[in-house]
Predicted model as a PDB file, atoms N, CA, C, CB and O in Angstrom, pLDDT in the B-factor column:
MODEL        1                                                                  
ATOM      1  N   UNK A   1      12.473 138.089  60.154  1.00 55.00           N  
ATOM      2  CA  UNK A   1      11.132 138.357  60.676  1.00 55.00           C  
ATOM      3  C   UNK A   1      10.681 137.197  61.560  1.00 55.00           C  
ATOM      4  CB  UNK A   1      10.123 138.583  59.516  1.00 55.00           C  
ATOM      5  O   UNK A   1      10.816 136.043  61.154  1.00 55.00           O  
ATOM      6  N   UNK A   2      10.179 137.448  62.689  1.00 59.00           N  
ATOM      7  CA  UNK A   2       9.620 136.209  63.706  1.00 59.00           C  
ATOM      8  C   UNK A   2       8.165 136.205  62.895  1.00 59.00           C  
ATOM      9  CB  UNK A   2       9.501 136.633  65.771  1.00 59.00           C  
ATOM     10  O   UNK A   2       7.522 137.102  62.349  1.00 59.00           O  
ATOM     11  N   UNK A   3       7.927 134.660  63.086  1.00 57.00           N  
ATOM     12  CA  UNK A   3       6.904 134.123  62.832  1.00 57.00           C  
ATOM     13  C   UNK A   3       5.652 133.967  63.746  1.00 57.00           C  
ATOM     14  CB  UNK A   3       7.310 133.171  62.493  1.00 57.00           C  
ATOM     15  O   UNK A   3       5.525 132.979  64.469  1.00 57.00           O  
ATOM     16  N   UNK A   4       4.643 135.062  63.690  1.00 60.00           N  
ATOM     17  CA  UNK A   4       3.750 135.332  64.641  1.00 60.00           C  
ATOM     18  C   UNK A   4       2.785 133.821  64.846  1.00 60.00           C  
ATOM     19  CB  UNK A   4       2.895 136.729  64.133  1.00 60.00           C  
ATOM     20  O   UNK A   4       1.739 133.943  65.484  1.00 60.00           O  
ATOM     21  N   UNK A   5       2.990 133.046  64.544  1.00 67.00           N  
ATOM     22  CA  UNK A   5       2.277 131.625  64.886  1.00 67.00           C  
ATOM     23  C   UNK A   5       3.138 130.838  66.152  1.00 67.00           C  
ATOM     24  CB  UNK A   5       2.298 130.545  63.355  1.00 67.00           C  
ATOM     25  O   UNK A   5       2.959 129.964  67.000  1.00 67.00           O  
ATOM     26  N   UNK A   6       3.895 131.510  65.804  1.00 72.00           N  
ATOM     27  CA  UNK A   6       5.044 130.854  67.154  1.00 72.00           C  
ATOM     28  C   UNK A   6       4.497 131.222  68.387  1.00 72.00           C  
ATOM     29  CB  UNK A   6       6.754 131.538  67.217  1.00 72.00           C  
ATOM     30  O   UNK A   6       4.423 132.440  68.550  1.00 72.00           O  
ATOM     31  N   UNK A   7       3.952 130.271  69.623  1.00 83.00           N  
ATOM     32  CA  UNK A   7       3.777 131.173  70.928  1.00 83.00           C  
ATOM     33  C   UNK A   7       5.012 131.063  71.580  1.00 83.00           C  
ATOM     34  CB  UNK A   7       2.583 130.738  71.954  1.00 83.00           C  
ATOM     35  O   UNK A   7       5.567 130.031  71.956  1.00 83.00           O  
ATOM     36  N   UNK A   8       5.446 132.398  71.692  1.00 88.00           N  
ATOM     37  CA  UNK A   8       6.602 132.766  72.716  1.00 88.00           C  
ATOM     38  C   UNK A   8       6.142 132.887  74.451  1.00 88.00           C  
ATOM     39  CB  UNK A   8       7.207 134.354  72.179  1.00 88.00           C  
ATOM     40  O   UNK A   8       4.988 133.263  74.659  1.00 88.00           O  
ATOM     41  N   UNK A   9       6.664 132.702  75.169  1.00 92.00           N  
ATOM     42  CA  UNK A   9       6.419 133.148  76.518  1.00 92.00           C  
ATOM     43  C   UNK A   9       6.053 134.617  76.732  1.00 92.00           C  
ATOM     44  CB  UNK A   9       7.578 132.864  77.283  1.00 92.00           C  
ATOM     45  O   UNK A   9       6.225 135.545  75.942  1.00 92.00           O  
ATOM     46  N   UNK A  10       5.351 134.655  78.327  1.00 93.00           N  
ATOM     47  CA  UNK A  10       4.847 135.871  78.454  1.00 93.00           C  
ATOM     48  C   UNK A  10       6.193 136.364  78.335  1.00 93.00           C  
ATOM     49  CB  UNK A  10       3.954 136.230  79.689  1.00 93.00           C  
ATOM     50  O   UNK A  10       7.281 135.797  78.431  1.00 93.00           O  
ATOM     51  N   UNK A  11       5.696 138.146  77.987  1.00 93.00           N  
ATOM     52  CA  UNK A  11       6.589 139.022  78.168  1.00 93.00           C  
ATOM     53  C   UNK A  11       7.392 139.250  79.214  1.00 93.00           C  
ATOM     54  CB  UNK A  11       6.152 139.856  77.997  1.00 93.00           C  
ATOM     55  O   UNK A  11       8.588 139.464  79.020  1.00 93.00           O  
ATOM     56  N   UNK A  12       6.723 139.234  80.788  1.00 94.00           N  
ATOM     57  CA  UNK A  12       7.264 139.330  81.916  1.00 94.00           C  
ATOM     58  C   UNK A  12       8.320 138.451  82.241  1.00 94.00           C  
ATOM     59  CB  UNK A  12       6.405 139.269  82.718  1.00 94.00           C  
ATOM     60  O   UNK A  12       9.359 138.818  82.790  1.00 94.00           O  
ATOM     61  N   UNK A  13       7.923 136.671  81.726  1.00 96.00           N  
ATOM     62  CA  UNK A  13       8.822 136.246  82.091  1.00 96.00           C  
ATOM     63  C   UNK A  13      10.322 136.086  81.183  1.00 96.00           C  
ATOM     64  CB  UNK A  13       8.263 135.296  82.503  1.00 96.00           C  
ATOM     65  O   UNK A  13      11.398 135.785  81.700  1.00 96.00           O  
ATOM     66  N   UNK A  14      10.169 136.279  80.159  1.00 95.00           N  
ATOM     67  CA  UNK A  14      11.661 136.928  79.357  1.00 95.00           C  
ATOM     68  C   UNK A  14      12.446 138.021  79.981  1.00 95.00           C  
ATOM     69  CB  UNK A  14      11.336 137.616  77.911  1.00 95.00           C  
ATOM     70  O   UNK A  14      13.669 138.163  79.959  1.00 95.00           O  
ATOM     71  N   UNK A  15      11.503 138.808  80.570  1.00 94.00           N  
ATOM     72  CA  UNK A  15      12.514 139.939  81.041  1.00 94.00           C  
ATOM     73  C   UNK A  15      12.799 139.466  82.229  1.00 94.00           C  
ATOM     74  CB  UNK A  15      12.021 141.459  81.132  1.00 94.00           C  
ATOM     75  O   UNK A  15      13.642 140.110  82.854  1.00 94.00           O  
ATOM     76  N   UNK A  16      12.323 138.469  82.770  1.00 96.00           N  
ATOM     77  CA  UNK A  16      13.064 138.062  83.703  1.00 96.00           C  
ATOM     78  C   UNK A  16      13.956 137.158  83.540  1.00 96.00           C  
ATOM     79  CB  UNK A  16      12.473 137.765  84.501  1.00 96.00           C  
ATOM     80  O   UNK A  16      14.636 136.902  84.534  1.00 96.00           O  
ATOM     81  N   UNK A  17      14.158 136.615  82.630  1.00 96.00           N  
ATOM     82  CA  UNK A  17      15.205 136.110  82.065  1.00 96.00           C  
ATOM     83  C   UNK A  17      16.550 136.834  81.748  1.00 96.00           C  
ATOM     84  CB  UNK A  17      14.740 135.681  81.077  1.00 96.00           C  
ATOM     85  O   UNK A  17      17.648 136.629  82.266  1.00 96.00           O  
ATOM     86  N   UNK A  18      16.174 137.824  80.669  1.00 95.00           N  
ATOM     87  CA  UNK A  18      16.915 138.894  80.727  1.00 95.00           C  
ATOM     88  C   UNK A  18      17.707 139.347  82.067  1.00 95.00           C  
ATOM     89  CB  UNK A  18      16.088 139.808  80.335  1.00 95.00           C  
ATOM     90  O   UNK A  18      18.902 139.150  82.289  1.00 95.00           O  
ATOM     91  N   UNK A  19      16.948 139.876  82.750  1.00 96.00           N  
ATOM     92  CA  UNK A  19      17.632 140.479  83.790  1.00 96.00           C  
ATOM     93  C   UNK A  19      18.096 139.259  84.449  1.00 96.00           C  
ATOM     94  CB  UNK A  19      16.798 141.463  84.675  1.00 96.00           C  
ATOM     95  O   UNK A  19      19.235 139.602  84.765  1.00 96.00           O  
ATOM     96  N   UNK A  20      17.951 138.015  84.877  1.00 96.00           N  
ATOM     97  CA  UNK A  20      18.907 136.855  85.144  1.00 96.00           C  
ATOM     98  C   UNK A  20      19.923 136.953  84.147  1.00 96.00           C  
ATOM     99  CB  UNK A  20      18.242 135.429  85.094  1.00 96.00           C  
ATOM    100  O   UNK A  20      20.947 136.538  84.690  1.00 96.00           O  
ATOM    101  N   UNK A  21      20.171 137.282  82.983  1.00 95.00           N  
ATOM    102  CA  UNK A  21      21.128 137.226  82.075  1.00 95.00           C  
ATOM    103  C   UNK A  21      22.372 137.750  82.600  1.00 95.00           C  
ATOM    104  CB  UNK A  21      20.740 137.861  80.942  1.00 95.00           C  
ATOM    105  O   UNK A  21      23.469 137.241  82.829  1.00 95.00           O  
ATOM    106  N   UNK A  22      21.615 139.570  82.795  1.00 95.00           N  
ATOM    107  CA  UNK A  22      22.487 140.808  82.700  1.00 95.00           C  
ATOM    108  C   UNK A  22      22.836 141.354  84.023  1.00 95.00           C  
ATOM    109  CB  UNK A  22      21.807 141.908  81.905  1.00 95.00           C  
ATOM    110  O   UNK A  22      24.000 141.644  84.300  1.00 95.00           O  
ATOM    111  N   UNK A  23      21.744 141.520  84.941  1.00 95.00           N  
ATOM    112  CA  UNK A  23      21.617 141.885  86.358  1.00 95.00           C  
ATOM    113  C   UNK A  23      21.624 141.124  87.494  1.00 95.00           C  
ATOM    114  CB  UNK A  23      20.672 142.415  86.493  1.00 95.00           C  
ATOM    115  O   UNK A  23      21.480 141.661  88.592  1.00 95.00           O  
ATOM    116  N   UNK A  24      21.843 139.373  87.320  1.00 95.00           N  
ATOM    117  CA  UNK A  24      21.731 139.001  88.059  1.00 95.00           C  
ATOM    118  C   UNK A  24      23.087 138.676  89.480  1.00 95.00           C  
ATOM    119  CB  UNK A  24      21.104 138.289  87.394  1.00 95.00           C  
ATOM    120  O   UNK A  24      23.097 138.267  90.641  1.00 95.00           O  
ATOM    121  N   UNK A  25      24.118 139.193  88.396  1.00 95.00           N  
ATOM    122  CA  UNK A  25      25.688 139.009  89.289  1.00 95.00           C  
ATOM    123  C   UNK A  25      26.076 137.552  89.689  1.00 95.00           C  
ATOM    124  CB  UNK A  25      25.654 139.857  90.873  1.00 95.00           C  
ATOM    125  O   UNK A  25      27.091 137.257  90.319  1.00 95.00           O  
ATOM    126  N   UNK A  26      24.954 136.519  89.154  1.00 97.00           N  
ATOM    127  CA  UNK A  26      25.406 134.898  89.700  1.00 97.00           C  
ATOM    128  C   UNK A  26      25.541 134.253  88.126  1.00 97.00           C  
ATOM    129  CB  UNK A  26      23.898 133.869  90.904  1.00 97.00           C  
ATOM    130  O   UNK A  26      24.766 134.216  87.170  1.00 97.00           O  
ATOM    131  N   UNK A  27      26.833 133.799  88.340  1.00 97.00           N  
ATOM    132  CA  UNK A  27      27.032 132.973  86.948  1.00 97.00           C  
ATOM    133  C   UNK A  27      26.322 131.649  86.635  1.00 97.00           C  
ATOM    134  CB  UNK A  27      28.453 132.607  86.821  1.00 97.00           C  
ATOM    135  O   UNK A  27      26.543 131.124  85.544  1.00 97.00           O  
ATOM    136  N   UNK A  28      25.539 131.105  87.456  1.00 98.00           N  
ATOM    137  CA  UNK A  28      24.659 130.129  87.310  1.00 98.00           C  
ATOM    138  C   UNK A  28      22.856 130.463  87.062  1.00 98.00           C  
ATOM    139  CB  UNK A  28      24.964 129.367  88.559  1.00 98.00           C  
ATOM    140  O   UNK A  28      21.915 129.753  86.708  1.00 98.00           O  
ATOM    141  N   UNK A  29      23.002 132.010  87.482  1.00 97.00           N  
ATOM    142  CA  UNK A  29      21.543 131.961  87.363  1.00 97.00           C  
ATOM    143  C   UNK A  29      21.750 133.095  85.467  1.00 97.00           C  
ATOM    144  CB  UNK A  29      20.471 132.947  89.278  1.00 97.00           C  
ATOM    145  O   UNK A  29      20.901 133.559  84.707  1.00 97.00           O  
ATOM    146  N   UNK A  30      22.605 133.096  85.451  1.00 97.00           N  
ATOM    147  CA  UNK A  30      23.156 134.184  84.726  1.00 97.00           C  
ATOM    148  C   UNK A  30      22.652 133.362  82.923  1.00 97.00           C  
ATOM    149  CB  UNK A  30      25.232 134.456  85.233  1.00 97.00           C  
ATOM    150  O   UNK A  30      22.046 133.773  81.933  1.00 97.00           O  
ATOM    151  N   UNK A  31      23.354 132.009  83.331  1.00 98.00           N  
ATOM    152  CA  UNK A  31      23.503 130.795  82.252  1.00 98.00           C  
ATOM    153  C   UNK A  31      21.758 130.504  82.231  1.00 98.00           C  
ATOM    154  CB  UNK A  31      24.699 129.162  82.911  1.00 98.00           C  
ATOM    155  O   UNK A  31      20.962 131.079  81.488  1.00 98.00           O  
ATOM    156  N   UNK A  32      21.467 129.568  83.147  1.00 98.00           N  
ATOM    157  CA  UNK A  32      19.905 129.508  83.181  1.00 98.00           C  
ATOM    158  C   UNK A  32      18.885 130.515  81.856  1.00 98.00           C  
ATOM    159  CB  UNK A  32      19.542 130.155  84.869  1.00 98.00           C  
ATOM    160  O   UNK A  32      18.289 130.145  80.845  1.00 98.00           O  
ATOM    161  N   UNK A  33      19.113 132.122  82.605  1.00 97.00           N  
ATOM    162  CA  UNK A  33      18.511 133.061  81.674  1.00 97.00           C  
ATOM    163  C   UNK A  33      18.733 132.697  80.611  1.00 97.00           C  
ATOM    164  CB  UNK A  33      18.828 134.283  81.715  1.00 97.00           C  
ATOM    165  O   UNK A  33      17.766 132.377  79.921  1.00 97.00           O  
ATOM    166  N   UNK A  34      19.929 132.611  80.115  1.00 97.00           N  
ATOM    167  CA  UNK A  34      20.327 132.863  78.480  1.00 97.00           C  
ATOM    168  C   UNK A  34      20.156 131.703  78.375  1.00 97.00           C  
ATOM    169  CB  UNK A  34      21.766 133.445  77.851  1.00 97.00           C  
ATOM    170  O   UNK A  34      20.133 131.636  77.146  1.00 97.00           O  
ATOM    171  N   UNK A  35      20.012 130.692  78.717  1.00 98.00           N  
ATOM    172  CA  UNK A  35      20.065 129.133  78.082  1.00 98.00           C  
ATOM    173  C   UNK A  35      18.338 128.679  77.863  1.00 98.00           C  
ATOM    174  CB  UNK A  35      20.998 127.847  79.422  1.00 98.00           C  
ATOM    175  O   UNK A  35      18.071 127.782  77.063  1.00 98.00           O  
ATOM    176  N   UNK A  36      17.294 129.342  78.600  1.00 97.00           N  
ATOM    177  CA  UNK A  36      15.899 129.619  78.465  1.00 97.00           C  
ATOM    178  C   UNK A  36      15.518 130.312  77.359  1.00 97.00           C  
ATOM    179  CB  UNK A  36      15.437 130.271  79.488  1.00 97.00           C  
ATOM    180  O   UNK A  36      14.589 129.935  76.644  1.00 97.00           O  
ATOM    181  N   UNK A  37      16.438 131.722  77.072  1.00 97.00           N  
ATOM    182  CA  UNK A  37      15.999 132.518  76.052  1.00 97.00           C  
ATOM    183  C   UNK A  37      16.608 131.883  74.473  1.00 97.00           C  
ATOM    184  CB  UNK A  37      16.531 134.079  76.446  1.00 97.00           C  
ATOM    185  O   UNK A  37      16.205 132.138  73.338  1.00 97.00           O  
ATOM    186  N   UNK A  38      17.613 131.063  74.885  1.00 97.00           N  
ATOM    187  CA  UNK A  38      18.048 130.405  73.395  1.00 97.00           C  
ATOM    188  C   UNK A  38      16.874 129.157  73.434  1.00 97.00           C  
ATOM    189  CB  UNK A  38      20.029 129.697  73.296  1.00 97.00           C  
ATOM    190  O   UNK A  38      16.469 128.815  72.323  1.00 97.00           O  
ATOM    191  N   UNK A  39      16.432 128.615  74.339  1.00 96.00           N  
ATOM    192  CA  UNK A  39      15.557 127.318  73.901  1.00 96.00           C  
ATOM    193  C   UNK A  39      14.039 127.634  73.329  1.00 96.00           C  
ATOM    194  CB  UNK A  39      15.368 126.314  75.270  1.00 96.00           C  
ATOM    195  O   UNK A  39      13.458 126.893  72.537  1.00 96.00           O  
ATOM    196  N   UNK A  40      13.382 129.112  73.974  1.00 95.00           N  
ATOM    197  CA  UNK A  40      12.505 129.775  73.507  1.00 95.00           C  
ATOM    198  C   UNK A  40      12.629 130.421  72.247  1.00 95.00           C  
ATOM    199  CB  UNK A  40      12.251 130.480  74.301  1.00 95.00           C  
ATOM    200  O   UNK A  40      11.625 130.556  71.548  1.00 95.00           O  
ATOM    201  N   UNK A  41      13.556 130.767  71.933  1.00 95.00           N  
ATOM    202  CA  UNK A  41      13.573 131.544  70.662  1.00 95.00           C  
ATOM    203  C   UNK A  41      14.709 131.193  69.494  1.00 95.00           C  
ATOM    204  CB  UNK A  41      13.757 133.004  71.089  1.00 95.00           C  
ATOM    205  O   UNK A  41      14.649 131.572  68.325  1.00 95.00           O  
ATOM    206  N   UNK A  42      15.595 130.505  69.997  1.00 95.00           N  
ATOM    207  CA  UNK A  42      16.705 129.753  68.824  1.00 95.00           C  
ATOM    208  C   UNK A  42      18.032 130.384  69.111  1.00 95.00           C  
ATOM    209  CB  UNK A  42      16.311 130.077  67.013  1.00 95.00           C  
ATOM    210  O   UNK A  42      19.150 129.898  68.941  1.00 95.00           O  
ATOM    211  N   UNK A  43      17.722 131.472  69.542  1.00 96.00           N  
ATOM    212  CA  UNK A  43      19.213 132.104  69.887  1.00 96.00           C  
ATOM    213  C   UNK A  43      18.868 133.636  70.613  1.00 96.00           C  
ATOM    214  CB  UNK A  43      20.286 132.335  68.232  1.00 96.00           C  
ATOM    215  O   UNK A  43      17.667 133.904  70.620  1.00 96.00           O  
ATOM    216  N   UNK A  44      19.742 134.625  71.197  1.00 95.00           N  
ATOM    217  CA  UNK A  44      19.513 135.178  71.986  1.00 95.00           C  
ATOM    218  C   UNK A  44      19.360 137.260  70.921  1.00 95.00           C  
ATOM    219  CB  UNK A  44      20.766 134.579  73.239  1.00 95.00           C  
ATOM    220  O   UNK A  44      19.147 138.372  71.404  1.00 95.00           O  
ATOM    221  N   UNK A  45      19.610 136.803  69.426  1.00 95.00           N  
ATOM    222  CA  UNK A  45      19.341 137.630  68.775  1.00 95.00           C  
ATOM    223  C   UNK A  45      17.735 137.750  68.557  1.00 95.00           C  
ATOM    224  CB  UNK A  45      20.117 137.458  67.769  1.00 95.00           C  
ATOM    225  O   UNK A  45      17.088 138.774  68.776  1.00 95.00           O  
ATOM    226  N   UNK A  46      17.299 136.724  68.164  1.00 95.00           N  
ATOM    227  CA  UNK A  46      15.626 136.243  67.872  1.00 95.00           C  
ATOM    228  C   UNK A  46      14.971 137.093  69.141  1.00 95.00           C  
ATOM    229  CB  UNK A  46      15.241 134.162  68.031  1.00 95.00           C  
ATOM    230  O   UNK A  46      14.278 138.087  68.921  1.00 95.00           O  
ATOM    231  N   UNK A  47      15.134 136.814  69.937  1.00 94.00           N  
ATOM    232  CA  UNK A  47      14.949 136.905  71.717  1.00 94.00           C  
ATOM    233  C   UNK A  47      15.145 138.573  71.701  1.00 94.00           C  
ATOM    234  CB  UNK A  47      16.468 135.853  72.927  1.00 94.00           C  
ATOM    235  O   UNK A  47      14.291 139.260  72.261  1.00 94.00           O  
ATOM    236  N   UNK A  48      16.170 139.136  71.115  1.00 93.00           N  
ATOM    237  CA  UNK A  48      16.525 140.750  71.089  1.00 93.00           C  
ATOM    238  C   UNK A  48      15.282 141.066  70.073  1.00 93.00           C  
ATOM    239  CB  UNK A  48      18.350 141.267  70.389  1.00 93.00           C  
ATOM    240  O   UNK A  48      14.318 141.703  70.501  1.00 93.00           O  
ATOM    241  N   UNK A  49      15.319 140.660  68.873  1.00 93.00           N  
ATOM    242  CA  UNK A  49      14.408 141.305  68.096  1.00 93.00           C  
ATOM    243  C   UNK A  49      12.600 140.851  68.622  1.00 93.00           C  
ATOM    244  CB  UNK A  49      14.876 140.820  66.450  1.00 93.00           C  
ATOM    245  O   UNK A  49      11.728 141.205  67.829  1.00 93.00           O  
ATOM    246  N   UNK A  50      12.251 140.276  69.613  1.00 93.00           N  
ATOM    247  CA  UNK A  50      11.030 139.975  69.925  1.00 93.00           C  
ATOM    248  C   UNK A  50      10.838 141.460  71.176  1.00 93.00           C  
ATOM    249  CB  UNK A  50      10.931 138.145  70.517  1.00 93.00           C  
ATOM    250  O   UNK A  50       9.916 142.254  71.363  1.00 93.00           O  
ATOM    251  N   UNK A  51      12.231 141.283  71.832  1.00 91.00           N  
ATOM    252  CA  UNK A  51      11.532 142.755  72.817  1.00 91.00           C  
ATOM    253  C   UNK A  51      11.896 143.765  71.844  1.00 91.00           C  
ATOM    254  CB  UNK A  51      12.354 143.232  74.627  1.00 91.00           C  
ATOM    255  O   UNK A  51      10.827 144.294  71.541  1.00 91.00           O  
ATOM    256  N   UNK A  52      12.438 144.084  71.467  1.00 92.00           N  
ATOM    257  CA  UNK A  52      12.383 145.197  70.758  1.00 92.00           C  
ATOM    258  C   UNK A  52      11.143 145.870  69.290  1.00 92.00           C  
ATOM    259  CB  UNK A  52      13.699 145.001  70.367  1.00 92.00           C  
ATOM    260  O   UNK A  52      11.062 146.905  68.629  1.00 92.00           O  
ATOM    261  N   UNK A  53      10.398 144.583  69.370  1.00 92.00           N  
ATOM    262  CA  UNK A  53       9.314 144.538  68.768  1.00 92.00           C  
ATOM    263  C   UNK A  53       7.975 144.651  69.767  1.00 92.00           C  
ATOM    264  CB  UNK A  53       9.408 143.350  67.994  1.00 92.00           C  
ATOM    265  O   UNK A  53       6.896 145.022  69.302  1.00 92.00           O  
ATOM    266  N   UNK A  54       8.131 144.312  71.136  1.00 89.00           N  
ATOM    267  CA  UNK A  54       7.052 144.164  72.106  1.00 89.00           C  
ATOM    268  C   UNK A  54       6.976 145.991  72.157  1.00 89.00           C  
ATOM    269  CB  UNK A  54       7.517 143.102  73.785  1.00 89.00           C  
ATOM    270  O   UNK A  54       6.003 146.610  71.725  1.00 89.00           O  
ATOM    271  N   UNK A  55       8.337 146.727  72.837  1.00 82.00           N  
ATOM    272  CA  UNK A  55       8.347 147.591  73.083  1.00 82.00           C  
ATOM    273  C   UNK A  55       8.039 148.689  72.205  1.00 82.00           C  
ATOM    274  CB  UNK A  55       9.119 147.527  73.536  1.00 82.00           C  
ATOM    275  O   UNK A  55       7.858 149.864  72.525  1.00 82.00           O  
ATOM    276  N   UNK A  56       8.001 148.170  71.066  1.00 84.00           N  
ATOM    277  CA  UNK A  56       7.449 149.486  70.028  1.00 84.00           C  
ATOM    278  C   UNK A  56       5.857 149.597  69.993  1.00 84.00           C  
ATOM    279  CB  UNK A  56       7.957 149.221  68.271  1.00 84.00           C  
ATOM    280  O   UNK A  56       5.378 150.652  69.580  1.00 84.00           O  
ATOM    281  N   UNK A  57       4.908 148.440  70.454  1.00 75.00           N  
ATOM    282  CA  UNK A  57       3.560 148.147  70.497  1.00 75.00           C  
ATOM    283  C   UNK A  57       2.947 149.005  71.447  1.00 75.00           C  
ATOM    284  CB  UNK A  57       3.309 146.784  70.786  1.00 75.00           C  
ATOM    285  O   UNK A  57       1.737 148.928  71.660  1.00 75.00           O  
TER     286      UNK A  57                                                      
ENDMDL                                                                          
END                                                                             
């Protein structure tokens, strides 16, 4: 369970992270994403279960 005292980043900019992850086709901007979403959230599962919790709201 994420700990709702935690402030995470806006929503927008995770998914832009995300999509730097997945969509971006550059292996440097690719790393960036995922290396943002592990420093924001601890790892890139935490990070899965936060959108998938945004999107059910």
């Amino acid at each position: 369970m994420l700990d709702s005292k935690v402030q995470y980043p806006p929503l927008p900019l995770i998914q832009t992270w995300v999509w730097m992850m997945i969509e971006s086709g550059n292996p440097e901007i690719q790393e960036k994403g995922r290396n943002n979403l592990i420093a924001s959230f601890g790892s890139l599962a935490k990070a899965n279960e936060y959108l998938a919790q945004q999107v059910q709201k």
